[in-house]
N, C-alpha and C positions, 0 to 999 in steps of 0.2 A: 753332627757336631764336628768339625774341622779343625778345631785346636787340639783336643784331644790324640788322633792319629797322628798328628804332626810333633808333639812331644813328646809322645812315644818314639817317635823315630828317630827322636835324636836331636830335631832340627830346633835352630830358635825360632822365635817369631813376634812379628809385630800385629798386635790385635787390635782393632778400632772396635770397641766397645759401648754402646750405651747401657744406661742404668735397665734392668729387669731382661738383662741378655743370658744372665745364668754363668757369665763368666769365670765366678769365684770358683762356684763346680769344676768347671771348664777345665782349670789349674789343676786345681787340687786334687781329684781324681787321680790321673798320670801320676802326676809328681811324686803326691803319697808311695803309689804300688812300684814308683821305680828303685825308692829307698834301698841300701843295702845294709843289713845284718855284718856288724863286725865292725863298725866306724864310732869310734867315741866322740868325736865331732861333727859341726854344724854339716850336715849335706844337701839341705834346704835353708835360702834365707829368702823371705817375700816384705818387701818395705811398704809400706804406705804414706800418705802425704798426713793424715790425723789420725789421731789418737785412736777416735771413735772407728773409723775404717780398721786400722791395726786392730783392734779388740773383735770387731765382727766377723773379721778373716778370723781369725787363734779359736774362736770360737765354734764358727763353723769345720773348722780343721780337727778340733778337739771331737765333736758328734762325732766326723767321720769316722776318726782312730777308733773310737768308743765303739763304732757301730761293725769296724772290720777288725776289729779285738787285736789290729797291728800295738807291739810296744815299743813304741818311740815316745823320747824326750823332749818335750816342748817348751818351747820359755817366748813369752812377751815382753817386750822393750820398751815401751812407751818414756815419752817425755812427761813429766809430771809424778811419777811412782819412785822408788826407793834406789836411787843407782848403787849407792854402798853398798846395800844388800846384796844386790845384784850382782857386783862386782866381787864379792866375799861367795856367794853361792858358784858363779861360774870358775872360780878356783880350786873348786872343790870336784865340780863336773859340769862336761859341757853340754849343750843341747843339741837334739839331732836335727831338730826344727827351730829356726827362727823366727818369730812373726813380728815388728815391730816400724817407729817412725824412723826418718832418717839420720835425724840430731841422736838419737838414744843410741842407735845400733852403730854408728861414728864413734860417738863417746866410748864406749865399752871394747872398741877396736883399737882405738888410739892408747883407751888404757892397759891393754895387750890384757884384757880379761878375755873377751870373746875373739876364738880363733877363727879363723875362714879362710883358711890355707887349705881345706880341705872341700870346702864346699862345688856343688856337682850342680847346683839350680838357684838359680837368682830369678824374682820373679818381681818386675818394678808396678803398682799395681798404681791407676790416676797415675799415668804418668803427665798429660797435662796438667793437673791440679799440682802435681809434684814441681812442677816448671813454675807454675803461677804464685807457687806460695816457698820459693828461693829454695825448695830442698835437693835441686838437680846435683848439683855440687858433692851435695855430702854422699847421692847416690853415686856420683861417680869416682868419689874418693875409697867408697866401700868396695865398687866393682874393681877398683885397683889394686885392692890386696886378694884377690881369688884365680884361681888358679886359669892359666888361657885356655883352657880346654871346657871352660864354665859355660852352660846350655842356659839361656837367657831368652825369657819372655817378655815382653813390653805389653803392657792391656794403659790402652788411654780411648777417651773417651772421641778428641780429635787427635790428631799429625801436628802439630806447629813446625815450623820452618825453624824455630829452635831448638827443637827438641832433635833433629837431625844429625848435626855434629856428634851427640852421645852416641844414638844410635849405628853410625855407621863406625865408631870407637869400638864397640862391642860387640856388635851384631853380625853373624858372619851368615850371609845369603839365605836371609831369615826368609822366611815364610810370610806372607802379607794375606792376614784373613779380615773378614768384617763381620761382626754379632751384629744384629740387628732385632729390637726386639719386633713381634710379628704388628707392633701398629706405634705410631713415632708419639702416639697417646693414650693411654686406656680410654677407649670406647665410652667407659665408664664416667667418665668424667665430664660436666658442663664447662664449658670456655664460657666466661661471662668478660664483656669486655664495658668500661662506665668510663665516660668521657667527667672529665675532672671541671670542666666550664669554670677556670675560676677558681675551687672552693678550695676550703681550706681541703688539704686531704687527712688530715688527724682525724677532724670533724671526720668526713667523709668514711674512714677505716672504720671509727667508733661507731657509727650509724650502722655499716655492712654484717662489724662483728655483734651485736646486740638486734639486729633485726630480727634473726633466725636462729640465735642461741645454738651454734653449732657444740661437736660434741668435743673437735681439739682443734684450733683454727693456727694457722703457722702464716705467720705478716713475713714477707721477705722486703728487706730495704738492701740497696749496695754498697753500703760501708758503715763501718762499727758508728762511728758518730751519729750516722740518721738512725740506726737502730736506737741508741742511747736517748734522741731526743724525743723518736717517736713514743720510743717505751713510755716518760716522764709524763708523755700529754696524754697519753691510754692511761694513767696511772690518777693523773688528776682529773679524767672523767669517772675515777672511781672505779677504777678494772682492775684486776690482780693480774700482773702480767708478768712474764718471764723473758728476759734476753738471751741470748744465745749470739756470742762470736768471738774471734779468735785474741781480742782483747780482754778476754777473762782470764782470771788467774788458774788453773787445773784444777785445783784440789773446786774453787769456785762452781765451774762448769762441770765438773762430775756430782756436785752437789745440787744444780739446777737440772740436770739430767733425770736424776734420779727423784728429783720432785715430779718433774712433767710425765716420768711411768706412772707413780703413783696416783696421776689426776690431780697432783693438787694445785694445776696449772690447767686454765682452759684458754689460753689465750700467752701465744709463743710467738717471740719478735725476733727476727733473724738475719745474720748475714747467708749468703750462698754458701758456709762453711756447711751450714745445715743440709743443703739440696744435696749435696754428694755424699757429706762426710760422719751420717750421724742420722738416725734410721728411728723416727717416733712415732710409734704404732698409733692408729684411731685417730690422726688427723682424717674431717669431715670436710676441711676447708681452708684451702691454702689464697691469699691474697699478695698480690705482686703490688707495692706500694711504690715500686720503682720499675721500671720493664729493665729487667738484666743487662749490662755493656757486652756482654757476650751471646746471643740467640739461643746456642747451646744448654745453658746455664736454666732458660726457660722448660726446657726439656726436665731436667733435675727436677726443679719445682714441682711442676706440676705433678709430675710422678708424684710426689710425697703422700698423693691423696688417692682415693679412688681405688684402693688396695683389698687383698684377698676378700674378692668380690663383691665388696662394699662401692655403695655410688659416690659420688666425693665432687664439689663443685673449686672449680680455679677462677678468681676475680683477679683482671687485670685490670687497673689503673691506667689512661692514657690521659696529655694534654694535646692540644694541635699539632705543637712542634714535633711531636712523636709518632706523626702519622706514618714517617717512613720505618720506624722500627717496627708498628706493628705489620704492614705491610711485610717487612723482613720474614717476621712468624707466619703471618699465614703463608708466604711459600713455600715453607717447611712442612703444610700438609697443616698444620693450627685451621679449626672454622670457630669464629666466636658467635656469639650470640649478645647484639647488641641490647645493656641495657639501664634503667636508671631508675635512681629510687623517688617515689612519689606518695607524699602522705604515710613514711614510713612504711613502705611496701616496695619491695623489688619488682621492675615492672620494664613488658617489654622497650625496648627503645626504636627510633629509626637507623636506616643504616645512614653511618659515616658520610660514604660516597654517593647520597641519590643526587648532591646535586651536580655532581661532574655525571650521572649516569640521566641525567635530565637534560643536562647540555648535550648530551652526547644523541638524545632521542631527536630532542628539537633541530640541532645541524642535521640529520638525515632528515628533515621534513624539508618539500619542496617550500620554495618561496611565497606561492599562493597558500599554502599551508599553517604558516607561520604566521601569514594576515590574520588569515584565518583565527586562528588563536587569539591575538591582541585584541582582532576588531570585535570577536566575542568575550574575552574579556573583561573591554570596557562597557558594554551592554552590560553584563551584570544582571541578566535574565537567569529565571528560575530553568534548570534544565540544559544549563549551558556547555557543563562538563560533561555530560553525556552528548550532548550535542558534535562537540568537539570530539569526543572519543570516537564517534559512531564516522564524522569525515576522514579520519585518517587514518583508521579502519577497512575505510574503501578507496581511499587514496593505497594504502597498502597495496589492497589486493586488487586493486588494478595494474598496479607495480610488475606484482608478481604473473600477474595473466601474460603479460608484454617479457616478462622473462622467462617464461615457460617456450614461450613463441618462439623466441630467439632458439632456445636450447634448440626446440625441436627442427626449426629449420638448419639450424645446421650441423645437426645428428643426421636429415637426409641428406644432405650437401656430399657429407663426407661418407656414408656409405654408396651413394651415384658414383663415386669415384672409385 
């Protein structure tokens, strides 16, 4: 692990991180054991871009403290919870840890409650997602009131060419590491990929999720409206369905949260807020009703499923126009498995590409070759595809006989010499 020695020594650094890289460890480890005894204020603050990421770092930070019996003072910031309060408790005393979103922990700076005059680690956690969803700003309002001698880690998932400017503001000969988890897919997981031909896809969703009755199915659409309308029409097929994205009201989405643990939700419709930022156990079955504007974002997804050693299947959606997007994914290491439903049955399909891989056969056939073919398939005699298989076959390997020949003449050619 390479983060770790490196924040030990002092140094900042910029980490490209995917999802199940063990990151959060990664931080928090160091950081914790660097803490000093004797500081009444923040000397750790770590931001996250939502709520639900905020709450799972404090969380996991919390076990650790719990488990190395350190006594430090913790507080979560979130947007949505009680600022008054907040602002009435940190008067009283402040925290030795901060863990929280980027509006809350502003807020609470601006309102001269929470001090960071003192603080020794800042830790920007999604710092893409932090880019994506406008909170870079308030991160680099908060990095402005800390002190220059502040040791700063960057964990994002990619680099953006935006996100560049912050970082060379703050970052002083940072260290440049990359997590990688050890496969860019759980193993575990089935790639299903069903060509749309047309149908409605409501239809289509509704058919995928009641075929197989999975056990917590998570529908990803890319932006709040399609989730809303897809919800409506799963709703009017008679499905209890639950939305999820960042047009909910807080107290709302902590209250659909906390449904979907309980199971009283088997069928969860989502923006990408979901793939990174908000972690729902015993999903069996994640469906992309949309292919992601971002390829990365596919990575998130499908993670969702396929989890502490459970198998979990991923259905992606495509139509025509979309052939270069999946193309896009499968260079990323993605293999799917074409397929489509029939008689209410998920069922193998052909691939995409036979027939650019049929043109592609037929041009390598000589010109007699190619007669061949046509003039036996306007016969239309019993035995004919075999027929046809069995000449170019030996048209083949006659090929190859003539290139063997070649090789070997002049493999002797050049050792005569």
């Amino acid at each position: 692990m390479q983060v770790i020695p490196t924040l030990l020594a002092g140094k900042d650094a910029i980490v490209e991180s995917q999802t199940g890289s063990g990151k959060t460890h990664a931080f928090l480890l160091p950081l914790l054991s660097m803490l000093e005894a004797g500081h009444d204020f923040a000397q750790l603050v770590i931001t996250s871009p939502s709520r639900e990421l905020a709450t799972q770092t404090f969380e996991l930070a919390k076990q650790l403290l719990e488990a190395s019996e350190l006594d430090w003072r913790m507080s979560l910031f979130v947007g949505g919870s009680d600022k008054e309060r907040q602002i009435e408790k940190l008067q009283y005393q402040q925290p030795n840890i901060v863990v929280g979103t980027p509006g809350r922990i502003l807020d609470l700076i601006s309102s001269s409650a929470l001090r960071v005059d003192h603080v020794r680690f800042l830790v920007i956690d999604e710092a893409d997602m932090t880019l994506d969803m406008g909170f870079l700003k308030d991160v680099d309002a908060i990095a402005s009131k800390m002190p220059e001698e502040l040791q700063t880690a960057v964990f994002s998932a990619t680099i953006p060419d935006k996100l560049q400017p912050f970082l060379r503001k703050y970052l002083r000969q940072p260290e440049q590491i990359i997590l990688a988890p050890k496969t860019i897919i759980n193993p575990d997981v089935d790639n299903w990929l069903f060509a749309t031909r047309g149908k409605d896809k409501a239809d289509l969703v509704y058919k995928l999720l009641t075929v197989g009755q999975p056990y917590l199915a998570l529908v990803f659409a890319n932006t709040k409206q399609t989730v809303d309308e897809l919800t409506d029409k799963l709703k009017g097929h008679g499905l209890k369905v639950a939305k999820i994205h960042g047009g909910l009201e807080p107290r709302e989405r902590k209250r659909v949260m906390k449904q979907i643990e309980n199971l009283e939700f088997q069928y969860v419709i989502a923006t990408d807020l979901a793939a990174r930022g908000i972690d729902i156990p015993g999903v069996s079955l994640v469906i992309n009703y949309e292919i992601p504007k971002d390829s990365e974002y596919f990575i998130h997804r499908v993670g969702r499923t396929g989890r502490n050693g459970l198998d979990g299947t991923a259905i992606t959606l495509y139509s025509p126009e979309e052939e270069s997007r999946v193309n896009e994914i499968e260079s990323m290491g993605i293999k799917f498995s074409p397929k489509t439903l029939e008689n209410n049955q998920i069922v193998d399909s052909y691939d995409r590409r036979r027939r650019t891989n049929r043109k592609a056969t037929k041009d390598k056939l000589d010109p007699k070759m190619i007669g061949l073919v046509k003039k036996e398939q306007r016969k239309r005699k019993p035995g004919y595809r075999n027929k046809i298989k069995k000449a170019i076959t030996r048209d083949r390997q006659q090929k190859r006989k003539i290139e063997i020949r070649q090789e070997l003449r002049a493999t002797r050619k050049s050792h005569k010499r």
